[in-house]
N, C-alpha and C positions, 0 to 999 in steps of 0.2 A: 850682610855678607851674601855673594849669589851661590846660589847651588852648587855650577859648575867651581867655583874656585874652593869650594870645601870640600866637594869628593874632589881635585887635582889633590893639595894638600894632605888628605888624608890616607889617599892611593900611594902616595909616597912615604909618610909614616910607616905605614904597615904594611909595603912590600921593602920597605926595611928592616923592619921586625920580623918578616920571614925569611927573610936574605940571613940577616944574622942567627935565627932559630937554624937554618940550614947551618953552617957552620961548625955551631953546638954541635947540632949532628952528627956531621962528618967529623968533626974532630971526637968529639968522645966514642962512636963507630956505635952507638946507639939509636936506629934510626926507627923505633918504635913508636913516637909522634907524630912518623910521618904523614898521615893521614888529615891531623890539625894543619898540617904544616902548609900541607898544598891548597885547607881550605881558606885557611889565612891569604895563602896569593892568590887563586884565585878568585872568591870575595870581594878581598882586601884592597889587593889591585887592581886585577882584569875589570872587575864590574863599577869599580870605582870611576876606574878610570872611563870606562863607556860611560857612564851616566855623565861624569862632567862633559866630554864631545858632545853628548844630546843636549845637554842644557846650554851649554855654551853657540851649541848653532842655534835656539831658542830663544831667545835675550827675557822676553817678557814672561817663561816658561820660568826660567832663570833666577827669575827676584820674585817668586812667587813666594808664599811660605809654605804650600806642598810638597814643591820642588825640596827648599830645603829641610823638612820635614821628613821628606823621603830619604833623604842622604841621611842625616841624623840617625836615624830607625835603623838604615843597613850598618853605620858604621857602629853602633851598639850590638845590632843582634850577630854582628860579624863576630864580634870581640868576644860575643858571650858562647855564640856556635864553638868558635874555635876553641877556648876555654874548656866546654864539655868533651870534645872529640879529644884533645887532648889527655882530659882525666881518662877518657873511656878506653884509648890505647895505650897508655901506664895502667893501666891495672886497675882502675879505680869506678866501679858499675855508679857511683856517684853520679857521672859525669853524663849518665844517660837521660834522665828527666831532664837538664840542663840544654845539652844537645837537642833533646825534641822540641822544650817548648822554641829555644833560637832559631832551629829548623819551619817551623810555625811562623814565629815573625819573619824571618827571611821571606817565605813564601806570601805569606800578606803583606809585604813591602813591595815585592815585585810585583801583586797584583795593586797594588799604587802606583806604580810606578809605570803600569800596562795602559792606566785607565789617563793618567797623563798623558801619556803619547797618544793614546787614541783621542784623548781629549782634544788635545793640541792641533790635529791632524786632520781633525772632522771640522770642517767649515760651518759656522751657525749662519741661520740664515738672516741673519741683520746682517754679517757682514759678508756675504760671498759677492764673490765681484760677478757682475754680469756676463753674459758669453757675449764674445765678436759679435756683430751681424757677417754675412758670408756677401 
């Protein structure tokens, strides 16, 4: 499977699951998860969905397994962020170790996912192409 096609897929799961957790919300007029709710979308979707446009303009980036390595890790530490933040705004101080370490892998995800781009982007010099002559 490529990168991009598992963060599209999975940015749609779970900006379904926060589409409907809104809902809940609004219908029961309880909107004291809201906090998980928004990091569920955006997480869930917005960064999801960026990383598949990056990989997908990418191709060889794309079928890496860091690439998808990296999707894997955010859509875990999403699930598991969100999970904490949620206990934490119900009432339940449980949900704070949970939140930080998710918080922790979120943030070493993205610093893979920094080191990709940059990777990608920095030209090695076996393959940079030569300049014009003028």
């Amino acid at each position: 499977m490529k990168a991009s096609s598992l963060s599209f897929q999975a940015a749609v799961v779970l900006v379904l699951a926060g589409m409907g957790w809104g809902v809940v919300m609004a219908a029961s007029g309880d909107h004291s998860t809201m906090p998980a709710h928004a990091h569920l979308n955006l997480l869930g979707w917005v960064s999801l969905f960026l990383f598949g446009l990056f990989y997908h303009l990418h191709p060889t980036l794309d079928r890496s397994r860091a690439a998808l390595a990296q999707v894997w890790a955010w859509i875990v530490a999403t699930v598991v962020l969100t999970i904490g933040v949620g206990l934490v705004h119900s009432g339940r101080p449980v949900g704070d170790p949970i939140a930080a370490v998710a918080s922790l892998a979120i943030i070493a995800d993205m610093a893979l996912f920094g080191w990709l781009v940059l990777r990608r982007e920095a030209p090695s010099p076996r393959t940079a192409a030569p300049l014009p002559a003028e």
